[in-house]
N, C-alpha and C positions, 0 to 999 in steps of 0.2 A: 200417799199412795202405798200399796203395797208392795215388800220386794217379789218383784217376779221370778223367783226361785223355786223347786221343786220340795228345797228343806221345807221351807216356808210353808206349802202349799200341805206335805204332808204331816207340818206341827198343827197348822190349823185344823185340818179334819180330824185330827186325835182328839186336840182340845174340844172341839165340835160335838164328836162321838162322847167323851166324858159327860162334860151339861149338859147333855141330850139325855143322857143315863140319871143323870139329878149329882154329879160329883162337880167338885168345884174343879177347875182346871185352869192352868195360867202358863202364858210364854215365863220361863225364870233366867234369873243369872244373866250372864255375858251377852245373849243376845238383845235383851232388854237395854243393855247398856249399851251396844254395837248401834241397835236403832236411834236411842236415844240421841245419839252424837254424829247422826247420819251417816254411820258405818255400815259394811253389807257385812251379816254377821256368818263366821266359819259354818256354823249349827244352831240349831234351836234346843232347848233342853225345855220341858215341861212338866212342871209339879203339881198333884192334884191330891187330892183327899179320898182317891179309890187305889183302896190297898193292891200290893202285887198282884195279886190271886184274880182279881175282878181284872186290872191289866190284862194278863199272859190270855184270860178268856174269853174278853173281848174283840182283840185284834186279831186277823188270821196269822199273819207272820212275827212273833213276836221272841224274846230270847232272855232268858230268865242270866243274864251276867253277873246281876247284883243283887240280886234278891235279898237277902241278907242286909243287904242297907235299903232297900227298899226300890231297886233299881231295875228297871226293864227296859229294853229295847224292844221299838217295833220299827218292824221293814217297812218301808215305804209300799203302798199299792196305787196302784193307777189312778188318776182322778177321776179317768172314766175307758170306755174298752177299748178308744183309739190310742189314750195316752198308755205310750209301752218305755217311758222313761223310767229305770230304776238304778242307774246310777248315782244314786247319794247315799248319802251316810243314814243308817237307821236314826230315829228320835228316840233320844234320850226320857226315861221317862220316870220320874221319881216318884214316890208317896212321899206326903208330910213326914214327916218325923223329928223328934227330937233326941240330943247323942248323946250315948254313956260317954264311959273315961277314956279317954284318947292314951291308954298305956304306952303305946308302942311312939305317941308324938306322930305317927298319922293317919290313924284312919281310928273308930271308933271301937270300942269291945264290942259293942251292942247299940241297938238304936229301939226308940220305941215309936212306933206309929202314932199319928195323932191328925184330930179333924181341924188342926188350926193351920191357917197359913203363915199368921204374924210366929207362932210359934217356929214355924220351919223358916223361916224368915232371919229369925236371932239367932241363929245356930251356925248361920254363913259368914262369911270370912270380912269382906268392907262392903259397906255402907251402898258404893255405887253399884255393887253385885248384889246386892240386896232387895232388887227392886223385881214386883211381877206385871206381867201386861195380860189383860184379859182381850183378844186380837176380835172375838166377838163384838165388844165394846168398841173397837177398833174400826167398825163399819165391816166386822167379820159378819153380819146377815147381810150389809148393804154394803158390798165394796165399790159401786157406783158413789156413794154418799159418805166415804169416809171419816168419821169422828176425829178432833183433834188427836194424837197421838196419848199424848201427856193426860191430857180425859182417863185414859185407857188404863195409865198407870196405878199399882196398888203400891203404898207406899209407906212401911210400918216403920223403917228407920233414918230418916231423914236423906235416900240416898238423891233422890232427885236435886234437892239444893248443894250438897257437896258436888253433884254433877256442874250445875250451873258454877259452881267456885271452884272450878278442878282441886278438889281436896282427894287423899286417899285416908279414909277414918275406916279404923276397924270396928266391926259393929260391938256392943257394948266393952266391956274390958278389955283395952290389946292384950294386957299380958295374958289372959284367958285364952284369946284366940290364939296365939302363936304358940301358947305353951298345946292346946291341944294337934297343931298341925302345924311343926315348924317349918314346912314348906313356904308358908305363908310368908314368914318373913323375905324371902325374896321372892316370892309375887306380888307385895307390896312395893317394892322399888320398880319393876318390871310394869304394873299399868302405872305406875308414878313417870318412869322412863318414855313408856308407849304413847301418853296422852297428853305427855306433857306438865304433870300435873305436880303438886306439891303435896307430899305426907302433914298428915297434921301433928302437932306439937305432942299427943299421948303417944300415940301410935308410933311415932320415931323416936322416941326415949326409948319405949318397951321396944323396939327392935334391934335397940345398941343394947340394953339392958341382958336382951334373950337370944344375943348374938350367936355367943359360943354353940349354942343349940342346936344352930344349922346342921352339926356334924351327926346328929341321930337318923339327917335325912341321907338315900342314898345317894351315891357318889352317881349313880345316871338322870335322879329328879336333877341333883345343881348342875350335871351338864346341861339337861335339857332347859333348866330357866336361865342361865347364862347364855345358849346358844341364844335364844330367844330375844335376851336383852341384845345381842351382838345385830342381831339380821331384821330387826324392825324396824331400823331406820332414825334410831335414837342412843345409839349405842354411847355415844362421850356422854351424857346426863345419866345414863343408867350406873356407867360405870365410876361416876362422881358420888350418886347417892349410895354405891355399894363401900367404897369411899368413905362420906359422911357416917352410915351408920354402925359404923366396924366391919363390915360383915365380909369386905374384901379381905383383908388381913385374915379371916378365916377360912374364905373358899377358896383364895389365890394368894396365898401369904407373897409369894416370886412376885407377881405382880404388884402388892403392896409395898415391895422392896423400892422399886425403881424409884419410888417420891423423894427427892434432897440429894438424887444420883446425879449432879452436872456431868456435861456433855461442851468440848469444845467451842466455843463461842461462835468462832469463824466457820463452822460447820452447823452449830443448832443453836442458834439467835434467841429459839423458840421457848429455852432452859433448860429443864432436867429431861430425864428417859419419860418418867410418867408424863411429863406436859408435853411430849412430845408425842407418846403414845394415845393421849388421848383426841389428841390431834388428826391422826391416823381416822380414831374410830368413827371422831365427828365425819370422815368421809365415807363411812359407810352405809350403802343404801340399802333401802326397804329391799328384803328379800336375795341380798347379795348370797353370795356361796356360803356355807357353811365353814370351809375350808378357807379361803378366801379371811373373811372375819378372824378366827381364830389363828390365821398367818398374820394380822394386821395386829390383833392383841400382846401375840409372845415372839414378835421377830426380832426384839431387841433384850426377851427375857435372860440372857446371857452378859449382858450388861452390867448388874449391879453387883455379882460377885468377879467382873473381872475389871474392875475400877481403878487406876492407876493414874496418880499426878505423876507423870515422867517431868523431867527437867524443862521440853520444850514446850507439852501440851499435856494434855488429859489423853490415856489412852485406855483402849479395852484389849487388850491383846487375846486372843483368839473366844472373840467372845460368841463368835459364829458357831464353834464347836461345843463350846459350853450351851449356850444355847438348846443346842438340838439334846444334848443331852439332859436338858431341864425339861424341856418341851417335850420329850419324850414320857420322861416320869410323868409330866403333869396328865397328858392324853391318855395313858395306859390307865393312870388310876382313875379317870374319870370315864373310863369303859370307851372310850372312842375307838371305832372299825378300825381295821389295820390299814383298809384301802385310807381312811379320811387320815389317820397320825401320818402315817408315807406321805401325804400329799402336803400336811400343816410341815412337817418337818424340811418337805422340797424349798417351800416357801422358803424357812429359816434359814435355811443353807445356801441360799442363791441370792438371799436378798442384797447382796454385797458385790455380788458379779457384774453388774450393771455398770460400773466403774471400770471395768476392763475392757466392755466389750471393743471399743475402738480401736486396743492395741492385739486382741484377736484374730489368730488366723484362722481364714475363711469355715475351716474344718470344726476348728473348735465353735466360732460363733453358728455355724449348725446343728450343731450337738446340744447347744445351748439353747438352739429353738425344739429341740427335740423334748426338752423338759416336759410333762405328762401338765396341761393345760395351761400352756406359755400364757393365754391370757392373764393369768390368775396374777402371773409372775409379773406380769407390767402392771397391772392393777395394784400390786401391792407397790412396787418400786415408786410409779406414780403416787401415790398418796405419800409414803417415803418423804421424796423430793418436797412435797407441797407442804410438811407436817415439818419441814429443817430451812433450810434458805430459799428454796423455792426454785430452784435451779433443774429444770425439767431438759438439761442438752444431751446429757445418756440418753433419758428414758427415750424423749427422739428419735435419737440415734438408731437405737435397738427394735425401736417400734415399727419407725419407716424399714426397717432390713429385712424385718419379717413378715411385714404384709406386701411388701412388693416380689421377695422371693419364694416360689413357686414350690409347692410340696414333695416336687419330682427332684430339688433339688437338695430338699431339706433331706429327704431321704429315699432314696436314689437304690434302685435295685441292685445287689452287689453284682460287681463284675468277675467275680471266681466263688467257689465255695472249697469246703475242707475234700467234696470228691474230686475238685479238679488240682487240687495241691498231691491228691493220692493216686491221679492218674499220670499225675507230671514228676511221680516216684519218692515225694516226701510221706517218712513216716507219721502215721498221726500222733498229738503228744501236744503238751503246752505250748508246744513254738507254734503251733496253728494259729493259735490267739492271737499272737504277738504280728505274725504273719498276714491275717487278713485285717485284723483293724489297721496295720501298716498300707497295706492296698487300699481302706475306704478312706483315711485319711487323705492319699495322693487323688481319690474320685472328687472327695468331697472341697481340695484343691483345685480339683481341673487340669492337673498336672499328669493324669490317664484317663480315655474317657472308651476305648474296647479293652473286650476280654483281653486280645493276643497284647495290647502295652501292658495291660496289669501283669500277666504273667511274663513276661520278661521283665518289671520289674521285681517280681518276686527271684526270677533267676540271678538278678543281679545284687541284690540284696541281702538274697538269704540262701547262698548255693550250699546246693546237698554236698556234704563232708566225703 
C-alpha cells in the first residue's frame, strides 16, 4: 500500500508530471530505503533527467536552492481545491548528474548533467542509498492494484541484496567515496548503527584507513551525526563502531580515554568508565532529548584524567568539576546553543547529588528539584544506577519526593522582597541577598509560613546597626 502521507502524495505528482513530459523520473535515496525496510520515510527526494531549468518552469512553486548541483525544490500544491494541506517539507528534486573533484572533501567543484540514471546512481554514497523506485510502476496509475514493491525498484548497484544482508558497502571504491565527502565516513557507522547493520570488510578498512579526515568536516556536520547516533535509539553499537573504526579517538578523543579506566569494583561490577558508559547509552531511547544523551555520554568524561589508586580504593577526586570543564570545551567547539551546554553541563554537575539527597534539608532537596528539567536529572541518574550495580534506592527516593510534592511547594511565592526590607528601614546592598534567601530557606523549611514571621525573623537575624 501506499504511505498515506502528503510528502508522498506531492513526490508522486512531480514524478507523474516529469513522464508525462517524456523525462525519466524516480523516488531516490533514503526514502527508497525507508520503504524498503517498512519505514515511513522523513522525505521523499526525486531524481530525473529534466535539467533544473525545465524544473523551476514546470512547477508553479518551485526554489532554485541548489541549482548549481542540479538541485530544486518544489512546494507542495494541493491534490485538488478542497485539499488546503501544505504543511510539509518541499520535494527535493535533483537532475542526473555526475561529480567533478570534491576539493574542499564535501561537496563537488562542479557537477555535469547527464541523461543516465545508473550514472547518477555511482556517484552516491552506499550501496543501500543507491537504489530508485519508479512509484508509477508501483501501481502509481493503479493504486487500487498495487504492483509488488520490489517490481518497482531500479537497481544498478547491487543495493537491494546488501539490504536483504544488512550490509553497509560503499558504492564502487570506498576510499573514493570517503576521500570525496568525508562526512560519509560517519554516516557509514550511523545507518550501520540505525539498522542495525554490519559494514562490509572494504568499506571499514577504508574508514580506519581515511579516519583522520573527519577533521576537514565541520565541527557542526560531527555534531549533528553524533547527535544522531546518540537519539535513534542505537546509540551503545554506534558508539562501539566509532570505536572499532578509529574514528572515536578522532571526534571524541576524552571519550576514547575512558577505555582500560577501572572504576571500583564494589561500586561498578560493570568495569571500566567506557563499559560503563556504554551501558548508559544502550538505555537510550528513540528520540530521547538531545541534552539528555549527550548528559549520558560525557557525565563521567572527568574521570580519566582524574584516576587515583588511593591506598584504600580507586578514586576520582573532583572529577565532577573536571568534568564540566571538559564538557565545556567539548560542547563549545562543537558549536552547541548555550541554552543545550547549560543544560548538558547541569546534568554533569548534579549527576552525583543523588547520593545525598536523604541526608538533605527540606530547602536544599527543593532547590534541587528546582534544577531546569528535573526529569532529565532522574533519567540520567536512573540509567547511572542500572549501568553500575544496579541499586535504584536514591533514584526512588528522589523520584517519589518530587512527584508527590506539589509546585507551590517547590517554589513558593516569596514571603517579603528587597521593597519590604526598604520600608522596614534596611539599606539596600549585598546583605539583601544574604537576607532573603535566609527568609526562603526558613519558607522552604516550614519554619515561617506569613509575611509578619518572615519579617521578624529578619529582625531578629539580621538587625539594623
Amino acid at each position: 500500500m501506499f504511505p498515506a502521507t502528503p510528502q508522498f502524495e506531492a513526490a508522486l505528482r512531480i514524478v507523474r508530471t516529469l513522464q508525462s513530459a517524456g523525462y525519466e523520473a524516480y523516488l531516490a535515496g533514503g526514502c527508497v530505503r525507508d520503504l524498503l525496510l517498512g519505514r515511513t520515510p522523513e522525505d521523499y527526494d526525486v531524481a530525473t533527467s529534466a535539467n533544473p531549468d525545465v524544473v523551476l518552469n514546470m512547477f508553479p512553486r518551485t526554489f532554485s536552492v541548489g541549482a548549481h548541483f542540479g538541485v530544486v525544490l518544489v512546494a507542495g500544491e494541493p491534490a485538488s481545491p478542497e485539499d488546503t494541506s501544505r504543511g510539509y517539507k518541499p520535494t527535493e528534486v535533483a537532475t542526473f548528474r555526475s561529480d567533478g573533484v570534491y576539493s574542499d572533501g564535501r561537496r563537488p567543484d562542479a557537477v555535469q548533467y547527464t541523461l543516465s540514471a545508473s550514472e547518477d546512481v555511482h556517484r552516491r554514497d552506499f550501496t543501500i542509498n543507491g537504489l530508485l523506485l519508479d512509484p508509477l510502476r508501483w501501481g502509481g496509475e493503479r493504486p487500487e492494484r498495487p504492483t509488488d514493491l520490489r517490481a518497482a525498484v531500479i537497481d544498478y548497484v547491487g543495493g537491494l541484496a546488501d539490504l536483504d544482508a544488512g550490509i553497509i558497502r560503499a558504492i564502487g571504491r570506498p576510499e573514493l567515496r570517503f576521500e570525496e565527502d568525508q562526512l560519509r565516513l560517519l554516516r557509514a557507522v550511523r545507518f550501520a548503527a540505525r539498522f542495525g547493520f554490519t559494514i562490509e570488510p572494504a568499506t571499514h578498512s577504508a574508514i580506519r584507513t581515511l579516519a583522520a579526515r573527519i577533521h576537514a568536516v565541520s565541527r557542526e556536520r560531527i555534531r549533528d551525526e553524533i547527535t544522531r547516533m546518540l537519539t535513534e535509539g542505537r546509540a551503545r553499537h554506534a558508539f562501539e563502531l566509532l570505536d572499532e573504526t578509529d574514528l572515536l579517538v578522532q571526534v571524541l578523543p576524552e571519550v576514547a580515554a575512558m577505555k582500560g579506566i577501572q572504576q571500583p569494583p564494589e561500586f561498578h561490577p560493570e568495569g571500566d568508565v567506557w563499559t560503563h558508559t556504554l551501558l548508559l547509552l544502550a538505555q537510550l531511547e528513540p528520540g530521547c532529548p538531545i541534552t539528555l544523551a549527550w548528559g549520558a555520554l560525557l557525565h563521567d568524561i572527568g574521570k580519566p584524567p582524574t584516576f587515583r589508586q588511593a591506598p584504600d580504593r580507586i578514586r576520582f577526586d573532583g572529577h565532577v568539576e573536571v568534568g564540566m570543564a571538559i564538557g565545556a570545551r567539548i560542547l563549545q567547539s562543537l558549536r552547541f546553543s548555550n541554552d543545550e551546554i547549560r543544560m548538558i553541563l547541569a546534568l554533569i554537575q548534579n549527576h552525583m547529588r543523588f547520593a545525598d539527597a536523604v541526608h538533605m534539608r527540606a530547602s536544599t532537596l527543593k532547590r534541587f528539584f528546582r534544577l531546569e528539567d528535573f526529569p532529565q536529572h532522574l533519567a540520567l541518574h536512573r540509567m547511572d544506577c542500572l549501568a553500575a550495580a544496579g541499586n535504584l534506592d536514591h533514584w526512588e527516593f528522589v523520584r517519589s519526593r518530587y512527584e508527590a510534592m506539589p509546585e507551590e511547594d517547590v517554589r513558593p511565592q516569596p514571603l517579603i522582597t528587597g521593597r519590604d526590607l526598604i520600608a522596614a528601614g534596611y539599606t539596600p546592598g549585598p546583605q539583601f541577598k544574604l537576607i532573603l534567601q535566609a527568609i526562603e530557606d526558613a519558607q522552604l523549611e516550614g519554619t515561617v509560613t506569613t509575611h509578619a514571621e518572615a519579617m521578624q525573623l529578619v529582625q531578629i537575624r539580621f538587625p539594623r546597626s
